[in-house]
C-alpha positions in Angstrom: -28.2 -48.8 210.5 -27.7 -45.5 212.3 -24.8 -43.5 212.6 -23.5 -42.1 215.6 -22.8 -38.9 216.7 -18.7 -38.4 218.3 -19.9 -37.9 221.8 -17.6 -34.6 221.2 -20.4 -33.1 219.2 -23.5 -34.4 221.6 -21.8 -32.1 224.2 -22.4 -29.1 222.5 -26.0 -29.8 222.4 -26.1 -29.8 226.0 -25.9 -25.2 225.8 -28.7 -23.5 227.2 -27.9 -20.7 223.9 -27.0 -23.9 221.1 -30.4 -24.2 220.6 -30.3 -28.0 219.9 -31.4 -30.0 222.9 -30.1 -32.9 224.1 -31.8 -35.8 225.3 -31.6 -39.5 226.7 -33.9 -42.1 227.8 -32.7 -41.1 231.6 -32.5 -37.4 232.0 -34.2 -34.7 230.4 -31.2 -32.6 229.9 -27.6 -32.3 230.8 -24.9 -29.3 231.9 -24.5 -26.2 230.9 -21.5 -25.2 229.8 -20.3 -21.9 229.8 -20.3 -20.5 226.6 -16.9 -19.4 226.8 -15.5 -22.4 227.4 -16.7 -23.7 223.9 -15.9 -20.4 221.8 -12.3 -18.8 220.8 -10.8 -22.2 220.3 -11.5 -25.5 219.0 -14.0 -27.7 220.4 -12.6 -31.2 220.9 -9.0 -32.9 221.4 -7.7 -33.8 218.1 -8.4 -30.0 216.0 -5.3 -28.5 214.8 -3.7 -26.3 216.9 -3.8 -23.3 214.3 -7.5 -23.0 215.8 -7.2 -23.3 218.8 -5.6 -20.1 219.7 -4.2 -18.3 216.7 -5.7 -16.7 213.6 -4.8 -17.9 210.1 -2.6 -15.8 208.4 -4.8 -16.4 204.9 -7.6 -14.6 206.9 -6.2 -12.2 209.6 -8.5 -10.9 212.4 -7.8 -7.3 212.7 -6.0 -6.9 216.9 -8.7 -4.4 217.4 -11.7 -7.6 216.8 -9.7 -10.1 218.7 -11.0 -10.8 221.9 -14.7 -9.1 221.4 -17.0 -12.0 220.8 -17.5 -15.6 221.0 -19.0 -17.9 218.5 -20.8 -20.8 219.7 -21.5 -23.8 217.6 -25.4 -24.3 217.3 -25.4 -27.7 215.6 -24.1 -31.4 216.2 -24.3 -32.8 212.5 -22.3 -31.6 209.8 -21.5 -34.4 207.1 -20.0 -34.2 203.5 -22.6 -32.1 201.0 -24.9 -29.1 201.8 -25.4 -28.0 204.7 -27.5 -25.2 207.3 -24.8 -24.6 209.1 -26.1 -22.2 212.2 -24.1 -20.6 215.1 -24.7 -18.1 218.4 -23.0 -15.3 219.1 -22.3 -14.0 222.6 -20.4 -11.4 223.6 -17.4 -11.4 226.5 -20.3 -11.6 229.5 -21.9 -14.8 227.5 -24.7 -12.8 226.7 -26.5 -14.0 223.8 -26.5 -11.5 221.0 -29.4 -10.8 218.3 -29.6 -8.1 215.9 -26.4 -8.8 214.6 -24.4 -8.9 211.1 -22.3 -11.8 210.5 -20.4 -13.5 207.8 -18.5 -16.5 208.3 -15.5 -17.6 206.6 -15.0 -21.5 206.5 -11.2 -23.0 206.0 -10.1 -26.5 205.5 -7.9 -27.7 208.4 -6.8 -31.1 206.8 -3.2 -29.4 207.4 -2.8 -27.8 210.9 0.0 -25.5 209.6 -1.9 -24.3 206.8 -5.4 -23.4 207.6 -7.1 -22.9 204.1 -10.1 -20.7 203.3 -12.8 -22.5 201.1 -15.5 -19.6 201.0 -17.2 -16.7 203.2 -20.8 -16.0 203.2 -23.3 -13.6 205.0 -25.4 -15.4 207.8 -29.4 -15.0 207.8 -30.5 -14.4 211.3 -33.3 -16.4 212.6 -35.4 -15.9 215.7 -37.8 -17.9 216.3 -40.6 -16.4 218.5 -38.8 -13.0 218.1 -41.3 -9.7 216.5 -44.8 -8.1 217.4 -47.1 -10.2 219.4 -50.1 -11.8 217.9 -52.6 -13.7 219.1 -53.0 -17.5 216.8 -56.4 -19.8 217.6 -56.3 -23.1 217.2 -58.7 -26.1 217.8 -58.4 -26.2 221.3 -57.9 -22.7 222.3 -55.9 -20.0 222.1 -52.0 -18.3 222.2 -49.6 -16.0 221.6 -47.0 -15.8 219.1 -43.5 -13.4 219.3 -42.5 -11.2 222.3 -39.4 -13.7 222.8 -35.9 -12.3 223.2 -34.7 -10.7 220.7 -31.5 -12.1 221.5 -32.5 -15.3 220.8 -31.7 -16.3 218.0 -29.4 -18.3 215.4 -27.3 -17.1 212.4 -27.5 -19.9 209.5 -25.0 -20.2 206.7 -25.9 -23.0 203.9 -22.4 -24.3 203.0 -21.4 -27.4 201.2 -18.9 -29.0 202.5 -16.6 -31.1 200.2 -14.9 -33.7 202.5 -14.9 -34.5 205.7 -12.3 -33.9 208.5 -11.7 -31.0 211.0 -12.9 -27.9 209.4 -12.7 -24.3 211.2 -15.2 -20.9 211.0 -14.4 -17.8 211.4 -17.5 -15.4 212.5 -16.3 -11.7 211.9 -19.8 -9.7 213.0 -20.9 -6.4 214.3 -23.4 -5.9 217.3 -26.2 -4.3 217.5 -24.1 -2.0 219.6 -21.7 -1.1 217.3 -19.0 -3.7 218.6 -17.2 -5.1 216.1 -15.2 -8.3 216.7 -14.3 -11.4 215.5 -13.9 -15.3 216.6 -13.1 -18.4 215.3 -13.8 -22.1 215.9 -13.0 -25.8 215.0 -15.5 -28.3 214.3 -15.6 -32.0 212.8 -17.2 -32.7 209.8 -18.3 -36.7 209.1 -18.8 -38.9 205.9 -21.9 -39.0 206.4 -24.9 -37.5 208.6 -26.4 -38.9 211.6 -29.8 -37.8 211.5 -31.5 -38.0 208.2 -30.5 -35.4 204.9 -31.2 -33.8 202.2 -31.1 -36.3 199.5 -32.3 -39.3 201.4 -35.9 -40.7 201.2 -38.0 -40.1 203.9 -39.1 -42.4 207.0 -42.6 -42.9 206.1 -43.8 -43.4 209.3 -47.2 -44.1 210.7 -47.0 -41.4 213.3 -50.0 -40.9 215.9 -52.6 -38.2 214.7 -55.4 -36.7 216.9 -57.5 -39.5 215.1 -55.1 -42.5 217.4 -55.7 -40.9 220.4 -58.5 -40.3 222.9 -56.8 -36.8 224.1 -54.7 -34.4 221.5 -52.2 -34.0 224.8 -51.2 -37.5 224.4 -49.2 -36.2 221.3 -48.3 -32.7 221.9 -47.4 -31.1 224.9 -47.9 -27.5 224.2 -50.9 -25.6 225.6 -52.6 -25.2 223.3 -51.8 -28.0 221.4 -51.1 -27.3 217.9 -53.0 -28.0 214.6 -50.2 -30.0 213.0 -51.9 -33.8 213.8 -53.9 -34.3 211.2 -51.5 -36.5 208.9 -49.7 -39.5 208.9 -45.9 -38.9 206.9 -46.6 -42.3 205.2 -50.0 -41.1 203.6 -48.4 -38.2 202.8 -45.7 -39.3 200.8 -48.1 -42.3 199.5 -50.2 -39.6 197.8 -47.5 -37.4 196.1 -47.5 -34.4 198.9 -45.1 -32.3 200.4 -44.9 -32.5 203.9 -43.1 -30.5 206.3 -42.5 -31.9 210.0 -41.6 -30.8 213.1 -40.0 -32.8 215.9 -40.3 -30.6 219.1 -41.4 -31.0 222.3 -43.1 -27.6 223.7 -43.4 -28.0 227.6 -39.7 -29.7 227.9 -37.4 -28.2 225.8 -34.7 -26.9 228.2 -33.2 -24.3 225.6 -37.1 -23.4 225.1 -36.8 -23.1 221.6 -39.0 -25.8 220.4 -42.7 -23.8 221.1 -41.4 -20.7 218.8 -40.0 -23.1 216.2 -43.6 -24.4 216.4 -45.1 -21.1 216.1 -42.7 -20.5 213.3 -43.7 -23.0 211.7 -47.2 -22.9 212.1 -46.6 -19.3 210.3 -45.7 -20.9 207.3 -48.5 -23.5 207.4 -51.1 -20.5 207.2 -49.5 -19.6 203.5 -49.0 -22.9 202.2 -51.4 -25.4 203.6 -53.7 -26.1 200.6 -50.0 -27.5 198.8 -48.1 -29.0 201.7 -48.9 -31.1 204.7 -47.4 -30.0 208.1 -47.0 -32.6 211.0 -46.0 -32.3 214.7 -44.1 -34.8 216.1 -44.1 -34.3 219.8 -40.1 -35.7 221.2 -42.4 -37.8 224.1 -44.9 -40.5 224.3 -44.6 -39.9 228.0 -42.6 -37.8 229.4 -42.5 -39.2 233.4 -41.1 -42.5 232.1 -38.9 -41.3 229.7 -40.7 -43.0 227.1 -39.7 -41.2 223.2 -42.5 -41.3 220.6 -42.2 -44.0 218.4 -41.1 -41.9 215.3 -39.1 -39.7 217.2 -37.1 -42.9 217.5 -37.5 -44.0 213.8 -35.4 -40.4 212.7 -33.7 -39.0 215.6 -32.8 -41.3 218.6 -29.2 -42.8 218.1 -28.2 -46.4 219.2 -26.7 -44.5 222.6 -30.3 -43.4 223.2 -29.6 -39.6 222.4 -31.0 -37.2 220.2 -31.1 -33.3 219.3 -33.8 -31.3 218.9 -35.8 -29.2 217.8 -35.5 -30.5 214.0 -37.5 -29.0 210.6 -37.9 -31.6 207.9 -39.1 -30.3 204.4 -39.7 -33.4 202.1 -40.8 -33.3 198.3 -43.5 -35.1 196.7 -41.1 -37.7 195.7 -41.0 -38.8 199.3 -37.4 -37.6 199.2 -36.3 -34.6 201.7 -35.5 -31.4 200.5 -34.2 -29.9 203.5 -33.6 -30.0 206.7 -32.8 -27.3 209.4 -31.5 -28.3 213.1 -31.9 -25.7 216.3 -33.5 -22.4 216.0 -34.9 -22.1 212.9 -37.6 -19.2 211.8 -39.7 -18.0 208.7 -36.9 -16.6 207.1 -35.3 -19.9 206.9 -38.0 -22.1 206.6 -39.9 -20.8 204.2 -38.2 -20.9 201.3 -37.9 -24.5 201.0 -41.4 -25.1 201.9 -42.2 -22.5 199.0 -39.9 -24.8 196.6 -41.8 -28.0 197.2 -44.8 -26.2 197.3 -44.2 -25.3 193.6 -43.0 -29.2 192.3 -39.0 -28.5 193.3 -37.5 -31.7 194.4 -34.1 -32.4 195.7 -32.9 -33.5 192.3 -34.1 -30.2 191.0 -32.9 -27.8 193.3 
């Protein structure tokens, strides 16, 4: 039975910049909020008020930070245990912001009065689509990987967390342009996921390959279409392989992330192909009727009929995933998990 995201969270997916996009069985996409609107304070009724518009005394912001940057939530599913937990930045204009250097501190917000630090770590930038240009052949043609904008991008933290409730980050960072400012922000954190985690076994679904269908556009939108249709997740698993799978959809993603997370990903299948097995799963079986792949439905679409995307699945030979990363998620992310199931790692032995 699947969980259900708070409809608090599915809003957030809904930002042009939060990387995650939502969709239903009846619209391709829904409003934009500004950006400010969702950074500075909490994000749903119910967070303590200590995070809504005052900084914790256990982790002051210096006056000089306050009221430089926003922090923008890039994810929807945060559950008890480890987690890629990933965030924008914008500055005061809602201006995306790449290039920069964060660290976010995470406190426990069980007690609104007393806003308790649990641990601070730097952030990894990832930018999908970001760097030099390069030109990638595939079966059907050609295209073009990098020249996106460099302010694009994502900041990931992995973070445990130990129980669930209202939890709050603070994102102290520098710009690329020397600004130096701080933010914070209040999030839930459930039980248990939504979409599938680390630690679960893997959906070993019987997925459409190029070899189901009379025309490789049937399951991939992008132009070209990708080389990651050869495999069905169930054979994979059934044979003892890693497997790596994307669920994107190229030509509809409104926050246009989900062709560089291919590309990305298509990166790391160059290095590691001959150990793991990479698979595509494009979000639609047809897009003008609304109608979502079957497998797409098997992981990511909720009772409600929504789902986020673009998601990266890494999954061990056990058949059990290893990791997971949600929004806009690069090499530099990426690739060390699929290096680590590459070499035997499993989730029990990471």
């Amino acid at each position: 039975m699947k969980r259900t995201l708070p409809l608090l969270l599915l809003s957030i997916t809904t930002l042009m910049f939060a990387v995650a996009c939502s969709k239903d069985g009846n619209a391709n996409s829904g409003t934009t909020p500004s950006a400010s609107t969702m950074t500075g304070s909490a994000t749903g009724s119910g967070t303590p008020d200590a995070f809504k518009t005052s900084v914790p005394a256990s982790d002051p912001i210096p006056p000089d930070q306050l009221g430089k940057i926003n922090v923008v939530l890039a994810g929807v599913d945060y559950h008890v245990g480890q987690n890629n937990f990933v965030f924008g930045i914008t500055n005061l204009k809602d201006e995306p912001q790449g290039g920069a250097k964060a660290r976010a501190t995470f406190f426990d917000l069980r007690d609104p009065k007393n806003p308790k630090p649990v641990g601070s770590f730097d952030a990894v930038e990832s930018a999908p689509g970001v760097g030099p240009v390069v030109t990638h052949q595939h079966e059907d043609g050609e295209h073009v990987h990098g020249g996106q904008d460099d302010n694009r991008v994502g900041y990931y933290v992995d973070f445990t967390f130990p129980h669930d409730g209202f939890w709050g980050v603070v994102v102290s960072a520098t710009l690329k342009d020397g600004t130096e400012g701080a933010a914070d922000i209040g999030f839930n954190v459930g039980k248990e996921a939504v979409f599938p985690q680390p630690g679960e076994k893997a959906i070993a679904s019987d997925n459409l390959t190029k070899n189901d269908v009379k025309d490789i556009r049937e399951i991939d939108s992008g132009d070209p279409p990708n080389d990651m249709h050869d495999v069905k997740i169930k054979d994979a698993i059934a044979a003892g392989r890693p497997v790596v799978v994307v669920f994107s959809t190229p030509a509809y993603c409104t926050s246009r992330f989900c062709g560089p997370v291919n590309e990305e990903v298509e990166s790391v299948m160059d290095l590691y192909k001959d150990k793991v097995d990479f698979v595509h799963i494009e979000i639609w079986r047809n897009f003008e009727t609304k109608e979502f792949n079957p497998t797409v439905r098997e992981w990511l679409v909720q009772a409600n009929g929504s789902l986020t995307e673009p998601w990266v699945y890494v999954i061990g030979k056990d058949g059990i995933i290893y990791d997971r990363f949600e929004g806009p998620a690069g090499k530099v992310v990426i690739e060390p998990a699929v290096k680590a199931v590459a070499e035997g790692k499993t989730f029990a032995t990471r």
